[in-house]
N, CA, C and O atoms as a GROMACS GRO file, in nm:
protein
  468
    1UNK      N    1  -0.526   1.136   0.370
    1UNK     CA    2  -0.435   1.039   0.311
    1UNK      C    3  -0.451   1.042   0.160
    1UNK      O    4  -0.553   1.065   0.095
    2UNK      N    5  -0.296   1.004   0.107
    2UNK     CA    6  -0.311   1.041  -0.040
    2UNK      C    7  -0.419   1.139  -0.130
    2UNK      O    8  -0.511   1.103  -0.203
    3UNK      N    9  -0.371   1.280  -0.093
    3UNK     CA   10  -0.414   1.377  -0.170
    3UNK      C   11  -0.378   1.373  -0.281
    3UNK      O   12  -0.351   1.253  -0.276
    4UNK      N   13  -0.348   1.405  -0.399
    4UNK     CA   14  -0.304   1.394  -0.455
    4UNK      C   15  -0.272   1.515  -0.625
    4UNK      O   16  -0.366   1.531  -0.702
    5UNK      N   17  -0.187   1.557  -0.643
    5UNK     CA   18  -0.173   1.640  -0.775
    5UNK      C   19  -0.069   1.619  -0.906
    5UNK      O   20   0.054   1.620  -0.912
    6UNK      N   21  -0.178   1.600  -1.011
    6UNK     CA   22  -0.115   1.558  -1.117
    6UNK      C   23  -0.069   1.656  -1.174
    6UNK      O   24  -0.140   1.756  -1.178
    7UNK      N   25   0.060   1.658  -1.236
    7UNK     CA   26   0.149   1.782  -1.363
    7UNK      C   27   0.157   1.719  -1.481
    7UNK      O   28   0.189   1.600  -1.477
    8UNK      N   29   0.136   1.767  -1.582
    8UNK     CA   30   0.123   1.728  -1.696
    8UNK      C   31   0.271   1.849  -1.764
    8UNK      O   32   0.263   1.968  -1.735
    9UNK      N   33   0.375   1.806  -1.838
    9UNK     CA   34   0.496   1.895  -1.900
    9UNK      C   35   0.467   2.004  -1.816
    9UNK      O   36   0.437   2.108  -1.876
   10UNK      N   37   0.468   2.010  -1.634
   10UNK     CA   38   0.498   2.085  -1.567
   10UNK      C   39   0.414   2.185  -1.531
   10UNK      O   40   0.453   2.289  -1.479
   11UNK      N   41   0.280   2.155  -1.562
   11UNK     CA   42   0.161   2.239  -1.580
   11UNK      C   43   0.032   2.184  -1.478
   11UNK      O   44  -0.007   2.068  -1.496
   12UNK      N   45  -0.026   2.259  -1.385
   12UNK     CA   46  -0.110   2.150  -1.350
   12UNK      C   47  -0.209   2.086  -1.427
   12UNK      O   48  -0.242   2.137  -1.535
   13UNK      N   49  -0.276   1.952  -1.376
   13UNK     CA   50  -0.318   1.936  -1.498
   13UNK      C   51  -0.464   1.846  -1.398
   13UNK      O   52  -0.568   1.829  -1.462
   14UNK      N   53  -0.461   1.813  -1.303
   14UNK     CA   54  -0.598   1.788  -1.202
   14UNK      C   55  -0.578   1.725  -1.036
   14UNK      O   56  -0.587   1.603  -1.026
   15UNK      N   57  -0.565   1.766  -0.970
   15UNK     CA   58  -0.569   1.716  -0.751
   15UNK      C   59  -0.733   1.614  -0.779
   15UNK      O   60  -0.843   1.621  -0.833
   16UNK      N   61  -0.663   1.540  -0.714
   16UNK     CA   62  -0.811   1.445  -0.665
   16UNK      C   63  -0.795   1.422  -0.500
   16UNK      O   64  -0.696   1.466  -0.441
   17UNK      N   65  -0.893   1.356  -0.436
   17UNK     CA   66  -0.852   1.356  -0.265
   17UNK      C   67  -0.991   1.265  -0.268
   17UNK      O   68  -1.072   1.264  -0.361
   18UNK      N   69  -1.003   1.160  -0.097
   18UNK     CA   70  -1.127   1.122  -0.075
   18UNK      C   71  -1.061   1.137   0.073
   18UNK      O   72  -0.952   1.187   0.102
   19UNK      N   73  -1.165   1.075   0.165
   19UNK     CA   74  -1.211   1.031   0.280
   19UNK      C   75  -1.219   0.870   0.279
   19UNK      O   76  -1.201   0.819   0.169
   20UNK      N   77  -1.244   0.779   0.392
   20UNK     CA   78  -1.293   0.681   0.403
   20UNK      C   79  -1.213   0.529   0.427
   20UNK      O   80  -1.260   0.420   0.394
   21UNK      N   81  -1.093   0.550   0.486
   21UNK     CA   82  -1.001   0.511   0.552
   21UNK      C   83  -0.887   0.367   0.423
   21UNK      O   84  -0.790   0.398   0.352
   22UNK      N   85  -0.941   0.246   0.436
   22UNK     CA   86  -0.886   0.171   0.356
   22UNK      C   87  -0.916   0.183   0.206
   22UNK      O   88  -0.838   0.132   0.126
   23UNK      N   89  -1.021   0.247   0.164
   23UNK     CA   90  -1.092   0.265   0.000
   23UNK      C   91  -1.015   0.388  -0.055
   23UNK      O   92  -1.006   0.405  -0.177
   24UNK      N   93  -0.955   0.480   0.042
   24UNK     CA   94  -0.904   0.567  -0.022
   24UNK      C   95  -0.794   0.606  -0.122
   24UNK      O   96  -0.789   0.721  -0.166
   25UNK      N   97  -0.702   0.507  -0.161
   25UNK     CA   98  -0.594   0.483  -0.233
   25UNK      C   99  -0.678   0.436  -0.365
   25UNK      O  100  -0.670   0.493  -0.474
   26UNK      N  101  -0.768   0.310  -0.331
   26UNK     CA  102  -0.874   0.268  -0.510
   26UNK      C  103  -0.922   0.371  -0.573
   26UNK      O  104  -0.924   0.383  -0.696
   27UNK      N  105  -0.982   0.491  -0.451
   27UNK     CA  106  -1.098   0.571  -0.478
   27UNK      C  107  -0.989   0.706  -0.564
   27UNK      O  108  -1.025   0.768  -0.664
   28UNK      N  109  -0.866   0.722  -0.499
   28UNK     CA  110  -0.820   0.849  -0.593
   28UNK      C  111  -0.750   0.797  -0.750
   28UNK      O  112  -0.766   0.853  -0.859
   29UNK      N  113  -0.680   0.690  -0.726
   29UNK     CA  114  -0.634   0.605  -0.838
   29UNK      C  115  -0.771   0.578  -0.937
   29UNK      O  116  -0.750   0.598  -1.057
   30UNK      N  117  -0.883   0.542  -0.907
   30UNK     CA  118  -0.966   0.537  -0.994
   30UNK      C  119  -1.029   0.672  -1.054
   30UNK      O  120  -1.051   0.678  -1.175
   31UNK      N  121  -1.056   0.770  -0.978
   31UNK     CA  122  -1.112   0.896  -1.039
   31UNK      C  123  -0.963   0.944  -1.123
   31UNK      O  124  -0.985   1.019  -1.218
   32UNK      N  125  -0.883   0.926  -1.109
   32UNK     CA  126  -0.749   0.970  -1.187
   32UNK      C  127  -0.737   0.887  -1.270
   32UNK      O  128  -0.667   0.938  -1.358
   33UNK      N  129  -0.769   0.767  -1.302
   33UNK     CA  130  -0.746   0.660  -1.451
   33UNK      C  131  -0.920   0.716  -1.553
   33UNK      O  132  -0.929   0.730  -1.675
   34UNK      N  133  -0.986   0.728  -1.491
   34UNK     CA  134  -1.115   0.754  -1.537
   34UNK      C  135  -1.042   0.920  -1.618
   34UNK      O  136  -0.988   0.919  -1.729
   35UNK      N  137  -1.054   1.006  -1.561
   35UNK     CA  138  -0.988   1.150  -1.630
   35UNK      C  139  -0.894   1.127  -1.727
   35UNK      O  140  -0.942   1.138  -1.840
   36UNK      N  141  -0.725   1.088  -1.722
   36UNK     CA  142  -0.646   1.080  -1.765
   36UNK      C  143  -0.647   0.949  -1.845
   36UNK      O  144  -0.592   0.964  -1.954
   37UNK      N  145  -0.687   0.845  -1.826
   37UNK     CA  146  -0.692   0.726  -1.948
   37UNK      C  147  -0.823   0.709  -2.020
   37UNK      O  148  -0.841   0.727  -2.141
   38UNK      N  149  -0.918   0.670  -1.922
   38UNK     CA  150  -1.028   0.690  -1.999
   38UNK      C  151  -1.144   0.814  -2.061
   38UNK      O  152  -1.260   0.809  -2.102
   39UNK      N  153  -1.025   0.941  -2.040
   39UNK     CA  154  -1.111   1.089  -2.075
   39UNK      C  155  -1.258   1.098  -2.020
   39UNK      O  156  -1.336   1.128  -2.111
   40UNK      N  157  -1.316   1.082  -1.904
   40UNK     CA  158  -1.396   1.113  -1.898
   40UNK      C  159  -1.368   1.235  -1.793
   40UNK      O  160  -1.273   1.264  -1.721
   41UNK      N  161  -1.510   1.297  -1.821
   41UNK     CA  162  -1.524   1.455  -1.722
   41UNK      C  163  -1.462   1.435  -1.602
   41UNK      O  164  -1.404   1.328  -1.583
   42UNK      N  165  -1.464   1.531  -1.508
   42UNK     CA  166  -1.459   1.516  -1.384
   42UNK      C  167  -1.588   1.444  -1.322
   42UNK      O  168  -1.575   1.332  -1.274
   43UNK      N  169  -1.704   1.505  -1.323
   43UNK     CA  170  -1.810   1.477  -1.252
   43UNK      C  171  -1.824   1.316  -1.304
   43UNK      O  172  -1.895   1.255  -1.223
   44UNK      N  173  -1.789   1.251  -1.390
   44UNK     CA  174  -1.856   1.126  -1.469
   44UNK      C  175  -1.737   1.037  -1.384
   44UNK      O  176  -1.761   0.924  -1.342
   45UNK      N  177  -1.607   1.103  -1.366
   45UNK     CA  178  -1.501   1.012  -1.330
   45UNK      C  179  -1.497   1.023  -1.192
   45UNK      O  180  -1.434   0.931  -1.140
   46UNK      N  181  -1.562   1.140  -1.082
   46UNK     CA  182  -1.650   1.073  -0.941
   46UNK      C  183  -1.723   0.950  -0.910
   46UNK      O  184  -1.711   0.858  -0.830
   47UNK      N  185  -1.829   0.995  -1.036
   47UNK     CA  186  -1.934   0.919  -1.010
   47UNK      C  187  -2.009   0.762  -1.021
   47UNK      O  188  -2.107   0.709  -0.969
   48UNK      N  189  -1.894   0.720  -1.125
   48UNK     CA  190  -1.932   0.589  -1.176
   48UNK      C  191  -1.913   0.501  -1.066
   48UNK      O  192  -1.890   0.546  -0.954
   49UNK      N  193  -1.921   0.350  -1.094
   49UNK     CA  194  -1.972   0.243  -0.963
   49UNK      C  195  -1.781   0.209  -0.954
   49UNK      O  196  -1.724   0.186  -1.061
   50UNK      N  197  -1.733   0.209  -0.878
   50UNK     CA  198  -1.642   0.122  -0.791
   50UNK      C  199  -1.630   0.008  -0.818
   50UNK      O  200  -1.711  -0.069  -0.868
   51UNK      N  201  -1.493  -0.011  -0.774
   51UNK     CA  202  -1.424  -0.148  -0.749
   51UNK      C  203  -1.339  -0.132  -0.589
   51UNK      O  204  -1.289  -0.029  -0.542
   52UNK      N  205  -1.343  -0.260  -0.535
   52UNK     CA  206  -1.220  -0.261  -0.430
   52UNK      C  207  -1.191  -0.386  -0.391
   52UNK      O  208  -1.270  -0.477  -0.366
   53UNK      N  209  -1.050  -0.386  -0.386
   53UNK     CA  210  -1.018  -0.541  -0.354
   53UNK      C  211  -0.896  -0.489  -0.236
   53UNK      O  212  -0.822  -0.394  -0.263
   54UNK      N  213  -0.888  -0.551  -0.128
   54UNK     CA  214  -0.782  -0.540  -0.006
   54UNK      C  215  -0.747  -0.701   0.073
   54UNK      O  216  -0.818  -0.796   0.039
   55UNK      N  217  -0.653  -0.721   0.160
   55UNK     CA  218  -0.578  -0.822   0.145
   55UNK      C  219  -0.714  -0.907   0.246
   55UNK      O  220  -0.758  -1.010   0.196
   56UNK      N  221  -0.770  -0.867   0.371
   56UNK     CA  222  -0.856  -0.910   0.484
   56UNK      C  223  -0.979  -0.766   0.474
   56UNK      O  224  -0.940  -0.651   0.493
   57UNK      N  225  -1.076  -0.788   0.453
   57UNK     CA  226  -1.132  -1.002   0.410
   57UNK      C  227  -1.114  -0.974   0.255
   57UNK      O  228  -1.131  -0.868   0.194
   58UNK      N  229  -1.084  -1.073   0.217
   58UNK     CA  230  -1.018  -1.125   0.069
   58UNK      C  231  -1.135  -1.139  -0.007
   58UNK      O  232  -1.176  -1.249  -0.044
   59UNK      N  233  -1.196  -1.019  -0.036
   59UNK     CA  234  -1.336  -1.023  -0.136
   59UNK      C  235  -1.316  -0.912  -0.212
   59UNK      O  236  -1.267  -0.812  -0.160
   60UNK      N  237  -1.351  -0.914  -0.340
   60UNK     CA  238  -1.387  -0.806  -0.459
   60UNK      C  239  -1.498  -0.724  -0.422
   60UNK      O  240  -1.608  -0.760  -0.466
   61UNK      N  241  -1.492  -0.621  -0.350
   61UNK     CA  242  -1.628  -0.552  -0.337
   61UNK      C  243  -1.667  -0.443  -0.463
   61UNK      O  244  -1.613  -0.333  -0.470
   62UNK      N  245  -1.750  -0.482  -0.542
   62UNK     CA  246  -1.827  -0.399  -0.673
   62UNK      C  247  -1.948  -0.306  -0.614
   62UNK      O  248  -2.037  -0.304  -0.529
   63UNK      N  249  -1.905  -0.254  -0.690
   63UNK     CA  250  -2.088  -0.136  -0.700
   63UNK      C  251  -2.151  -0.179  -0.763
   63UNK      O  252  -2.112  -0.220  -0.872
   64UNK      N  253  -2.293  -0.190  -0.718
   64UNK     CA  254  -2.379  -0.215  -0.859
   64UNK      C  255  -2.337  -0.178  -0.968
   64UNK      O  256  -2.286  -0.065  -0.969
   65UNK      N  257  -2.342  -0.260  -1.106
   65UNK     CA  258  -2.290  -0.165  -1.219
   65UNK      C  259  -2.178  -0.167  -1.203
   65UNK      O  260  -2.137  -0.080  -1.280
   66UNK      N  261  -2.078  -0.219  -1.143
   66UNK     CA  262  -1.966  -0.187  -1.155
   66UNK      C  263  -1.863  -0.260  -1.235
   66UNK      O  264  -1.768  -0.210  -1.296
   67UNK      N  265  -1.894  -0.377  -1.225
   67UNK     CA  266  -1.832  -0.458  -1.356
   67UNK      C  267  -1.956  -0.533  -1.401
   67UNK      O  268  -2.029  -0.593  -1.322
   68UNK      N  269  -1.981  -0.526  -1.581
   68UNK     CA  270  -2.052  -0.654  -1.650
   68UNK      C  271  -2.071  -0.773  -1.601
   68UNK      O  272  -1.984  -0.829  -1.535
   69UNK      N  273  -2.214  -0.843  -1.634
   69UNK     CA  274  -2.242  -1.021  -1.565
   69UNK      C  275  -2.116  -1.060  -1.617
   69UNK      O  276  -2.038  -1.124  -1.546
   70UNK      N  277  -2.084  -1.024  -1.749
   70UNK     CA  278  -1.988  -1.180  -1.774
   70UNK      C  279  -1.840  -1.163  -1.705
   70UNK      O  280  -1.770  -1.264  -1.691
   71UNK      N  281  -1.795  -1.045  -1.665
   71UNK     CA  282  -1.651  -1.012  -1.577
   71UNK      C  283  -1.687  -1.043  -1.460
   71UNK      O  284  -1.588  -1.071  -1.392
   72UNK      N  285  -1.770  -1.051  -1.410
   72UNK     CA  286  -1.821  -1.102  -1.276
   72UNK      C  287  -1.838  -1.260  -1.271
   72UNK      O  288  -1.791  -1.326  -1.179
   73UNK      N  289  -1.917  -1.321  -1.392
   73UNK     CA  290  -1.890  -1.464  -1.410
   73UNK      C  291  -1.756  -1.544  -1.412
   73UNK      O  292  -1.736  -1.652  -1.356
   74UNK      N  293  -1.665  -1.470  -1.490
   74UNK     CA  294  -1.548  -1.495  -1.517
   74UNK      C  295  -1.441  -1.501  -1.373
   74UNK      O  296  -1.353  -1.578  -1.336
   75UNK      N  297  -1.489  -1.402  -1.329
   75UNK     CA  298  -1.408  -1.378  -1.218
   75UNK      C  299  -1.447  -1.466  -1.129
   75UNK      O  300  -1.346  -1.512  -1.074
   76UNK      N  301  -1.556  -1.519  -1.083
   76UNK     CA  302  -1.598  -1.579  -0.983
   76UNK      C  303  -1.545  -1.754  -1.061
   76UNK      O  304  -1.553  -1.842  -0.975
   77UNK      N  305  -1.516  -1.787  -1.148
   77UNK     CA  306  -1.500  -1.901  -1.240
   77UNK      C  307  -1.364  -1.918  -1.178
   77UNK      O  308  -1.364  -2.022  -1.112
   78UNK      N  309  -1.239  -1.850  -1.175
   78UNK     CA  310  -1.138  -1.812  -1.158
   78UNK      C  311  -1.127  -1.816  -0.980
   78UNK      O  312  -1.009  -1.840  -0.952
   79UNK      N  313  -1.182  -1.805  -0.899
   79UNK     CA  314  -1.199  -1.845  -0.765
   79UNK      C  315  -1.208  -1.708  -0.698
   79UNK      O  316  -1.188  -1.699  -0.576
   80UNK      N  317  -1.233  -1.609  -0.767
   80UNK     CA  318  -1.272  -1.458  -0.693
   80UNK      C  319  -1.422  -1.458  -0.630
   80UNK      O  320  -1.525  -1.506  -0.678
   81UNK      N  321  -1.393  -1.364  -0.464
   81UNK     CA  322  -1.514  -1.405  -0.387
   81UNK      C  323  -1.541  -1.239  -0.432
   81UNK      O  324  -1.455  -1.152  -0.425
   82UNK      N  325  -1.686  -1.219  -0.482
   82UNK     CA  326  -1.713  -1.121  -0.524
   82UNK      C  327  -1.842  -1.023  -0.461
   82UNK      O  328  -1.953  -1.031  -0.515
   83UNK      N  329  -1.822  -0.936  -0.354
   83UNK     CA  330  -1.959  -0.905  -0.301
   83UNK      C  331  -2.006  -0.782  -0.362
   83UNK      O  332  -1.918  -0.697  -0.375
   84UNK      N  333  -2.138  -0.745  -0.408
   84UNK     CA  334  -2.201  -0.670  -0.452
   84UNK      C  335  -2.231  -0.568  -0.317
   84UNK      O  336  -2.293  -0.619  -0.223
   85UNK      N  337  -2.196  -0.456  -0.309
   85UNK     CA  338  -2.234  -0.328  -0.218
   85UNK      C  339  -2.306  -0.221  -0.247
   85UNK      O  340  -2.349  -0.208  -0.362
   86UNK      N  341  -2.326  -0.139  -0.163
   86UNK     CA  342  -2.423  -0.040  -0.180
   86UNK      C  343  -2.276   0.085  -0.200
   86UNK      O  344  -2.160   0.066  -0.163
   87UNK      N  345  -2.330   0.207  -0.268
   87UNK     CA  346  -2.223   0.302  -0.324
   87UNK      C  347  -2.137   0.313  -0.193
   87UNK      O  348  -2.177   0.265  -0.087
   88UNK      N  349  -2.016   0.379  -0.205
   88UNK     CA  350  -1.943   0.383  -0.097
   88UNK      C  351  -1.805   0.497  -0.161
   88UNK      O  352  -1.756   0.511  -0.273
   89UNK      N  353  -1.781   0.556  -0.043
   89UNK     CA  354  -1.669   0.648  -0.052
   89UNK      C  355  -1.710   0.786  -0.072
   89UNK      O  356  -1.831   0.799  -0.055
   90UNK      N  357  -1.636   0.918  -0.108
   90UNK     CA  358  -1.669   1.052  -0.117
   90UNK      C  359  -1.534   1.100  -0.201
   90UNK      O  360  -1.457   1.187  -0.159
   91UNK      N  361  -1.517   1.025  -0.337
   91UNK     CA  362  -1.412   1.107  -0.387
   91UNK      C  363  -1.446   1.278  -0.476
   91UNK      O  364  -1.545   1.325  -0.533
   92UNK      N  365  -1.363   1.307  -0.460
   92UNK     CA  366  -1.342   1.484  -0.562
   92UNK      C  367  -1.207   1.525  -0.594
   92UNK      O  368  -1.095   1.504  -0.547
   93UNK      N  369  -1.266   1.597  -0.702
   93UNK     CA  370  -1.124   1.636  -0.807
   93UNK      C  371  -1.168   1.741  -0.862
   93UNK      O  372  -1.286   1.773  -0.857
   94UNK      N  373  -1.039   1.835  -0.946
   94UNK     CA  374  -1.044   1.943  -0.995
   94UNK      C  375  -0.960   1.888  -1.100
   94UNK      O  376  -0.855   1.828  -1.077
   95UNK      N  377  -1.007   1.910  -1.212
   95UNK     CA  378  -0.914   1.924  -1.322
   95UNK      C  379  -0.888   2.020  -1.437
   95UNK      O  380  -0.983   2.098  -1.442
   96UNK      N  381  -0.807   2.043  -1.523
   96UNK     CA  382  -0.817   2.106  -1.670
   96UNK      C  383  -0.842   2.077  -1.759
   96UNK      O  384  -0.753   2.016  -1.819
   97UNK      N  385  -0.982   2.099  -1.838
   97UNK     CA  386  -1.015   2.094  -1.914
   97UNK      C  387  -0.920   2.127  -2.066
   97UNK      O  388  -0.819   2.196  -2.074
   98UNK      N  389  -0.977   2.066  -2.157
   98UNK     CA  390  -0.889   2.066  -2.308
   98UNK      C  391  -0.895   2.221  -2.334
   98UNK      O  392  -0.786   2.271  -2.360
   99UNK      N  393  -0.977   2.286  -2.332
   99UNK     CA  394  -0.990   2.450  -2.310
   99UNK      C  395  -0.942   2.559  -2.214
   99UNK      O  396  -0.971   2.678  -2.198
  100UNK      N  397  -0.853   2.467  -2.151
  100UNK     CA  398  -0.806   2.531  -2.013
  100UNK      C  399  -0.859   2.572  -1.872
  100UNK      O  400  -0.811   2.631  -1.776
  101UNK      N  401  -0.976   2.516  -1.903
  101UNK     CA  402  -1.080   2.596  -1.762
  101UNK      C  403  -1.072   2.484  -1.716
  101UNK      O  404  -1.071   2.373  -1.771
  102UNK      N  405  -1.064   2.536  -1.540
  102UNK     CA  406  -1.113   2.473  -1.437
  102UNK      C  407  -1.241   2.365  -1.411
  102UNK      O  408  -1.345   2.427  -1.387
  103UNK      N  409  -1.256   2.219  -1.411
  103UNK     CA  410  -1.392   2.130  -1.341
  103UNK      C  411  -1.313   2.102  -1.256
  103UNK      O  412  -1.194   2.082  -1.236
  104UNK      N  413  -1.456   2.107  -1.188
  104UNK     CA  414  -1.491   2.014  -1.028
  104UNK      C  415  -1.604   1.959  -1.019
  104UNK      O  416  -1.709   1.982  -1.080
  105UNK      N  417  -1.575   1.878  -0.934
  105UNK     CA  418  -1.673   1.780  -0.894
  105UNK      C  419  -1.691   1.666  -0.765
  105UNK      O  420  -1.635   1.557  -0.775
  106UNK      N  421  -1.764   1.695  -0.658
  106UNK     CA  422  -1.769   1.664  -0.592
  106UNK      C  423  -1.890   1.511  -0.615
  106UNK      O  424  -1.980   1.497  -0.698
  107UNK      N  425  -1.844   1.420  -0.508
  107UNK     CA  426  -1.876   1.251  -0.560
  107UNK      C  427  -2.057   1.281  -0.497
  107UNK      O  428  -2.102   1.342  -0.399
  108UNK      N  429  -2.113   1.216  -0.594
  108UNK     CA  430  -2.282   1.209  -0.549
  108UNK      C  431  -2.282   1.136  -0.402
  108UNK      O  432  -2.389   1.122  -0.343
  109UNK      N  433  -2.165   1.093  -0.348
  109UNK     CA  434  -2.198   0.946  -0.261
  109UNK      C  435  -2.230   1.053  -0.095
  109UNK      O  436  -2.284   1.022   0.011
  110UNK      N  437  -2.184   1.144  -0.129
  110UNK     CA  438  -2.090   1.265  -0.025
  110UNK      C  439  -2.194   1.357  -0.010
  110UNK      O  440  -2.307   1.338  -0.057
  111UNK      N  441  -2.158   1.462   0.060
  111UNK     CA  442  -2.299   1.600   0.077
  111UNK      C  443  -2.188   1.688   0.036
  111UNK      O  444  -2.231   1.800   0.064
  112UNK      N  445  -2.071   1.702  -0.013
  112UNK     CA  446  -2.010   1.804  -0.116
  112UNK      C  447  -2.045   1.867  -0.197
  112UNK      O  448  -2.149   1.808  -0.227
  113UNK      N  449  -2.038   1.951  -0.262
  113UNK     CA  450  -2.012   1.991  -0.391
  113UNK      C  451  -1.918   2.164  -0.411
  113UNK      O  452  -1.892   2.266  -0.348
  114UNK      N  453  -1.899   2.101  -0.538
  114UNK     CA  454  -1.783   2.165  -0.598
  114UNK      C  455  -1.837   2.324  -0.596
  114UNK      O  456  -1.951   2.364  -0.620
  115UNK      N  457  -1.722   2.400  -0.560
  115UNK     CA  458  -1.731   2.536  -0.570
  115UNK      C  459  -1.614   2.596  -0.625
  115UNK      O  460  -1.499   2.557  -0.603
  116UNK      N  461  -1.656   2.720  -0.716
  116UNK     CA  462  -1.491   2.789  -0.782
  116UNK      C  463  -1.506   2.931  -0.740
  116UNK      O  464  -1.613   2.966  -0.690
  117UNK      N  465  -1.398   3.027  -0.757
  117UNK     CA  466  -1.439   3.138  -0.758
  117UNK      C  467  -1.350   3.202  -0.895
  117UNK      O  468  -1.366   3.320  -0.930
   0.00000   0.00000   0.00000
């Protein structure tokens, strides 16, 4: 479910994909805002802590690390039920680098890893 490949002016430009049934839509949308908005690597935009929020049960589940005390204070101030989890999901992506070469990176959470030829 939701594989996914980005074109940049018609060029590829990075596929992301996960596993893991309801997380999987946060999990490719987030490794794809991490690359493309916030420029980070591939491997850095696997790996960082999560967010997930879904309609039942109606809780913010974070990764450790995943949002700051005070966005977590704030949020919970605001009436957000916020549970702290252990890592979760198995996302990976391939993208193009500013030099044109190929990364990959398969998610630490997973027994993957990235291979090219």
């Amino acid at each position: 479910m939701t594989p996914t490949i980005v074109t940049e002016n018609g060029h590829f430009r990075m596929a992301a994909g996960a596993p893991s049934g309801s997380t999987i839509i946060t999990q490719v949308l987030q490794v794809i805002l991490n690359v493309l908005e916030y420029n980070m690597d591939v491997g850095a935009a696997v790996s960082v802590p999560r967010i997930h929020h879904q309609w039942l049960p109606d809780e913010l589940r974070v990764e450790s690390w995943g949002l700051d005390a005070l966005t977590v204070q704030d949020l919970r101030r605001r009436g957000h039920k916020i549970k702290e989890t252990t890592p979760w999901g198995n996302g990976n992506a391939i993208a193009v680098t500013s030099d044109g070469t190929l990364e990959g990176a398969a998610d630490p959470r997973g027994e993957g890893s990235p291979r090219g030829l």
